[in-house]
C-alpha positions as CSV (number, residue, x, y, z in Angstrom):
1,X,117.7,81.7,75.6
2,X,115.0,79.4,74.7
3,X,114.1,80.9,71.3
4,X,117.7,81.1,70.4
5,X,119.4,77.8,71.7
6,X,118.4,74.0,71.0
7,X,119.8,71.4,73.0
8,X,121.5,68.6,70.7
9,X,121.9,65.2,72.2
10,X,123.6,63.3,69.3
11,X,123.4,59.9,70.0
12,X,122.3,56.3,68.5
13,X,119.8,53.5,68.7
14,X,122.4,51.4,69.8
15,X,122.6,53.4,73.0
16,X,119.4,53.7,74.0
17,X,120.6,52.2,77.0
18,X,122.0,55.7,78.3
19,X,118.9,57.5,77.6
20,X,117.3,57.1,80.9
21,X,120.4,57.9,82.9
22,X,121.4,61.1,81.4
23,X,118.2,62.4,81.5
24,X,117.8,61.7,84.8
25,X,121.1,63.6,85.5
26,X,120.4,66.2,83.2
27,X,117.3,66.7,84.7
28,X,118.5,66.7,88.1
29,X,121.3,69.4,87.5
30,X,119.6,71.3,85.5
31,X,116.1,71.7,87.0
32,X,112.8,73.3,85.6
33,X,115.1,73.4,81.9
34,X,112.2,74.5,79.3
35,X,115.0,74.8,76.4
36,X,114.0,72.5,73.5
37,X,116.2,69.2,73.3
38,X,116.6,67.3,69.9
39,X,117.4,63.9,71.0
40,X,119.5,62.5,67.4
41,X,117.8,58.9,67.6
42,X,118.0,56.8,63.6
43,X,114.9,55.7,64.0
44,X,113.3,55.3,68.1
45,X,111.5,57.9,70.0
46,X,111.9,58.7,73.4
47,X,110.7,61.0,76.2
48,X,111.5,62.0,79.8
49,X,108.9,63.4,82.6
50,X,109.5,67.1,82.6
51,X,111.9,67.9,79.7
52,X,110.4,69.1,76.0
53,X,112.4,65.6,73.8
54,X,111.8,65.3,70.3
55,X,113.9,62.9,68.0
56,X,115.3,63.1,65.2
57,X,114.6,59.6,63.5
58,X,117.8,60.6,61.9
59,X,117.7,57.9,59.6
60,X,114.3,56.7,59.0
61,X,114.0,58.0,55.6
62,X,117.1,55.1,54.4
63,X,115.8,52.0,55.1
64,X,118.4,50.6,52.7
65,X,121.0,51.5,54.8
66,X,122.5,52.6,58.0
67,X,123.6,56.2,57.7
68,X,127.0,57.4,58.8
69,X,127.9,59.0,62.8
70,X,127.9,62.5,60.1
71,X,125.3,62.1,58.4
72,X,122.9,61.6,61.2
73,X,124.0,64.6,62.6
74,X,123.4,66.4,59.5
75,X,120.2,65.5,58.9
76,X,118.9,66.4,62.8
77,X,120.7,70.0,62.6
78,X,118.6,70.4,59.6
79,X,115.7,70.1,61.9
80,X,116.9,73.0,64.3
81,X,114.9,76.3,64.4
82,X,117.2,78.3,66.2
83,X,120.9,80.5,65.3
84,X,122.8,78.2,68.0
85,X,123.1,74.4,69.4
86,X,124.4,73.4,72.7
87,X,125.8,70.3,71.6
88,X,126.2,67.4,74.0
89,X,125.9,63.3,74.0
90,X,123.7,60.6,76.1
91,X,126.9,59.5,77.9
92,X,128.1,62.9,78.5
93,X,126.1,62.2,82.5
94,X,126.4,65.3,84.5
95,X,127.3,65.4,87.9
96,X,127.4,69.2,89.5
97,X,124.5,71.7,89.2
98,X,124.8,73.3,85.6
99,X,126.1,76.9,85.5
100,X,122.7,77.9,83.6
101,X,123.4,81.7,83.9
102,X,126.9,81.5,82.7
103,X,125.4,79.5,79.6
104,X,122.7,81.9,79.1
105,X,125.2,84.8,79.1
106,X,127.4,83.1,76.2
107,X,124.4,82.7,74.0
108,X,123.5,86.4,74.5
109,X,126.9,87.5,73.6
110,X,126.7,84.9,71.0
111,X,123.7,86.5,69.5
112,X,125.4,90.1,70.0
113,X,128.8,89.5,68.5
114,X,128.6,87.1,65.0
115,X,132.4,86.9,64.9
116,X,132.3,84.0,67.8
117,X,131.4,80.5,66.0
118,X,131.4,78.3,69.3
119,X,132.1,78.4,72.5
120,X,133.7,75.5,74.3
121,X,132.2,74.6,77.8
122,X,134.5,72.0,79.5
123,X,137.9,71.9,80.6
124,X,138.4,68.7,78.2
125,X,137.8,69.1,74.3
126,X,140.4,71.8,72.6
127,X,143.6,71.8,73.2
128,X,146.1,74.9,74.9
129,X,147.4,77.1,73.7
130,X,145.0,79.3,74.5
131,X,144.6,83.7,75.0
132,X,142.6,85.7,76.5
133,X,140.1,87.0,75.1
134,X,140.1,90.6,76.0
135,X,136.4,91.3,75.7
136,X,135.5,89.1,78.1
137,X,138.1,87.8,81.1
138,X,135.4,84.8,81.2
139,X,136.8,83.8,77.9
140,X,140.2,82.6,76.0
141,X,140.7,82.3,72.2
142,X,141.3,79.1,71.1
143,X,144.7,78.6,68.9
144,X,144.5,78.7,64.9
145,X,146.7,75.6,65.1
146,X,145.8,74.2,68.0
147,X,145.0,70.3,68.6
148,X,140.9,69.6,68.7
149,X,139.9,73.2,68.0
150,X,136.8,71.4,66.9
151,X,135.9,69.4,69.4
152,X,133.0,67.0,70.2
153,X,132.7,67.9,74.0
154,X,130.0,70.4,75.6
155,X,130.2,73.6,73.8
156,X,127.9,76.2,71.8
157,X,128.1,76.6,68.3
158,X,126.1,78.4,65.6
159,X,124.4,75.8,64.0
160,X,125.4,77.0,60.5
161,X,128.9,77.0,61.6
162,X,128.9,73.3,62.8
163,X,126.9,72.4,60.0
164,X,129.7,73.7,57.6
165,X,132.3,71.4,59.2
166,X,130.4,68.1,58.7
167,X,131.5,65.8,55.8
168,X,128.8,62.8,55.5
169,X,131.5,60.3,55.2
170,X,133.2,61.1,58.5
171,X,132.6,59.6,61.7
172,X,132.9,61.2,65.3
173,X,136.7,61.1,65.8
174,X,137.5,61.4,62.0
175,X,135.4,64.7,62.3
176,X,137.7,65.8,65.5
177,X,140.7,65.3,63.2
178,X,139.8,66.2,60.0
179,X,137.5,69.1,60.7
180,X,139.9,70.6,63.1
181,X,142.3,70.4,59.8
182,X,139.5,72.2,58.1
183,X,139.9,75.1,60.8
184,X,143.4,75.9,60.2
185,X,142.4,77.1,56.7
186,X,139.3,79.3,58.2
187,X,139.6,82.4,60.2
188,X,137.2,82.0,62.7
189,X,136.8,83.0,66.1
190,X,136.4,80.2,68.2
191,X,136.6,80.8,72.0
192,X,136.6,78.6,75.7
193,X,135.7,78.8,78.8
194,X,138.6,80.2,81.4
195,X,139.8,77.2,83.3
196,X,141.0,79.2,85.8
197,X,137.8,80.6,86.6
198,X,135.5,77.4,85.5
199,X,138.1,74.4,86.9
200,X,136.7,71.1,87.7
201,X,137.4,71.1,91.1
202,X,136.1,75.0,91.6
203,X,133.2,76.3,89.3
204,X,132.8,74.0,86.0
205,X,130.2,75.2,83.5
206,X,129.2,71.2,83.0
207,X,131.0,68.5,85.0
208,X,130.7,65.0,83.4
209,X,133.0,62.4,83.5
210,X,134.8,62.5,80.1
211,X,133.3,60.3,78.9
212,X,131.1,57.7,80.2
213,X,131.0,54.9,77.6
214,X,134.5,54.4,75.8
215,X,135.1,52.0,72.9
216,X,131.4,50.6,73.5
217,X,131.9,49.9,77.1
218,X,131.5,51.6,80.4
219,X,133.7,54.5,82.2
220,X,135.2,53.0,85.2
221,X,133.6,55.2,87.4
222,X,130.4,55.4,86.0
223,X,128.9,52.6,88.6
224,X,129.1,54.9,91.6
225,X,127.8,57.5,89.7
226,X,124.3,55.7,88.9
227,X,124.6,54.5,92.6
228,X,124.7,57.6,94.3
229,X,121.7,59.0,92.2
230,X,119.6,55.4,92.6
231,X,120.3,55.0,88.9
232,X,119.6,50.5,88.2
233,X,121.8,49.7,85.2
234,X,123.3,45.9,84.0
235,X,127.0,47.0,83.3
236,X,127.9,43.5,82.2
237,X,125.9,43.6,78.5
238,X,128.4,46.7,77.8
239,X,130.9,45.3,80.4
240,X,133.6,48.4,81.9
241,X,136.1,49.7,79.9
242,X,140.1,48.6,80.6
243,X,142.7,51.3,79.1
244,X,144.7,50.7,76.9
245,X,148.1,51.7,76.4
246,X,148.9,55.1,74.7
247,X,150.9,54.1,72.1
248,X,148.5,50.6,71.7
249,X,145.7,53.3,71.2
250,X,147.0,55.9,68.8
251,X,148.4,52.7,66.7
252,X,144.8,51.5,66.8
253,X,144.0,54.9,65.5
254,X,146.3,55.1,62.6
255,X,145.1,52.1,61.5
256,X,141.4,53.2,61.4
257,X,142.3,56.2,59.3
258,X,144.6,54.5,56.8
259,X,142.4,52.2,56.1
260,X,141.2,54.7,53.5
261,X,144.3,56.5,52.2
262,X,142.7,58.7,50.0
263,X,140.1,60.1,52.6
264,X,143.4,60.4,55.6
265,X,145.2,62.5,52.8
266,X,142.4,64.8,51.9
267,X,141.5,64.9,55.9
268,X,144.8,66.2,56.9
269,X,145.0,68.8,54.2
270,X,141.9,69.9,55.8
271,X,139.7,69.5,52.7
């Protein structure tokens, strides 16, 4: 698995601030890792005892301006060296031992069979309905049609793949929507864990609370997290997130994506 998978921690200068704690975590649950991780910093550099970091420095080559969530991204899977990326991000803090064998096992069927683009690794992130998958009972098919079948939680890709389905001018939750628009028009194999077999509560692949900064400010539950594993952290800079309504939030929503009319209407007809 090494020589074929990187680990991709896209993340931000401005939250440096997780950096510590999830490799803590990630160290923690999954011990002795020796796979490469590409931290996706703009322009900081970072290590953790134990674990083989680079960074990215994403966007130290524009010092006129900051470069876009995409863009970033972009620019640090053009650094990868290997056919597939375990994509994750710095507040994505895992809290059960990781099932390294099971992921190991995807990337070698990966590897073996082209037809599958990604793999999803969490019981969050696409959207039912799903099918099994009948090469593999481990597996279901993601829908054609399905809500978030591209998704920004845990999952394998093929780098090439996830590369294709980046516009520089998108951010994170723009790329959900509008890339998963993208995938209705592409017949591509795009599978998920079984959540029957890898629940939450049973066997999960990767548990993490979903996620653990929201809106800029801190998951909820976060706190006892960090205090069970003798994490220190000032939650009041961030301060803790407060939900909002659903409607208040997908209005919120609407309003980010039409403030470009253009880019909403080319989005949604996937292009």
């Amino acid at each position: 698995m090494k020589n074929d998978l990187t680990i991709i921690v896209n993340s931000s200068d401005g939250f440096e601030d997780c950096w510590d704690p999830f490799f803590k975590l990630f160290s923690t649950f999954w011990p002795n890792c020796e796979i490469n991780i590409l931290l996706n910093t703009e322009h900081k550099s970072y290590a953790y005892p134990g674990l083989n970091i680079s960074t990215s420095k994403s966007n130290s080559n524009n010092p006129e301006r900051r470069l876009t969530w995409s863009e970033c991204l972009i620019n640090t899977l053009h650094q990868v060296k290997t056919p597939f990326v375990l994509y994750l991000q710095e507040d994505y803090f895992v809290e059960k031992l990781v099932l390294i064998d099971v992921i190991a096992d995807f990337v070698k069927k990966m590897g073996e069979d082209p037809s599958i683009k990604y793999i999803g690794l969490t019981h969050f992130g696409n959207y039912a309905p799903f099918k099994p998958w009948q090469r593999d009972s481990r597996l279901w098919e993601v829908s054609q049609n399905t809500r978030y079948r591209i998704s920004t939680q845990a999952g394998i890709w093929q780098r090439d793949i996830l590369l294709s389905y980046l516009r520089p001018d998108e951010n994170g939750w723009m790329f959900e929507i509008f890339a998963t628009k993208r995938s209705y028009r592409r017949n591509e194999l795009f599978l998920t864990a079984n959540r029957d077999i890898y629940s939450p509560v049973a066997t999960p692949i990767m548990q993490y609370e979903h996620t653990g900064i929201i809106k800029g400010k801190w998951h909820p539950l976060i706190p006892a997290l960090f205090a069970k594993h003798q994490i220190k952290m000032d939650f009041s800079k961030r301060g803790m997130y407060n939900e909002k309504p659903w409607l208040l939030r997908k209005i919120e929503t609407a309003r980010k994506l039409l403030k470009n009319p253009a880019k909403f209407y080319n989005g949604m007809r996937g292009l």
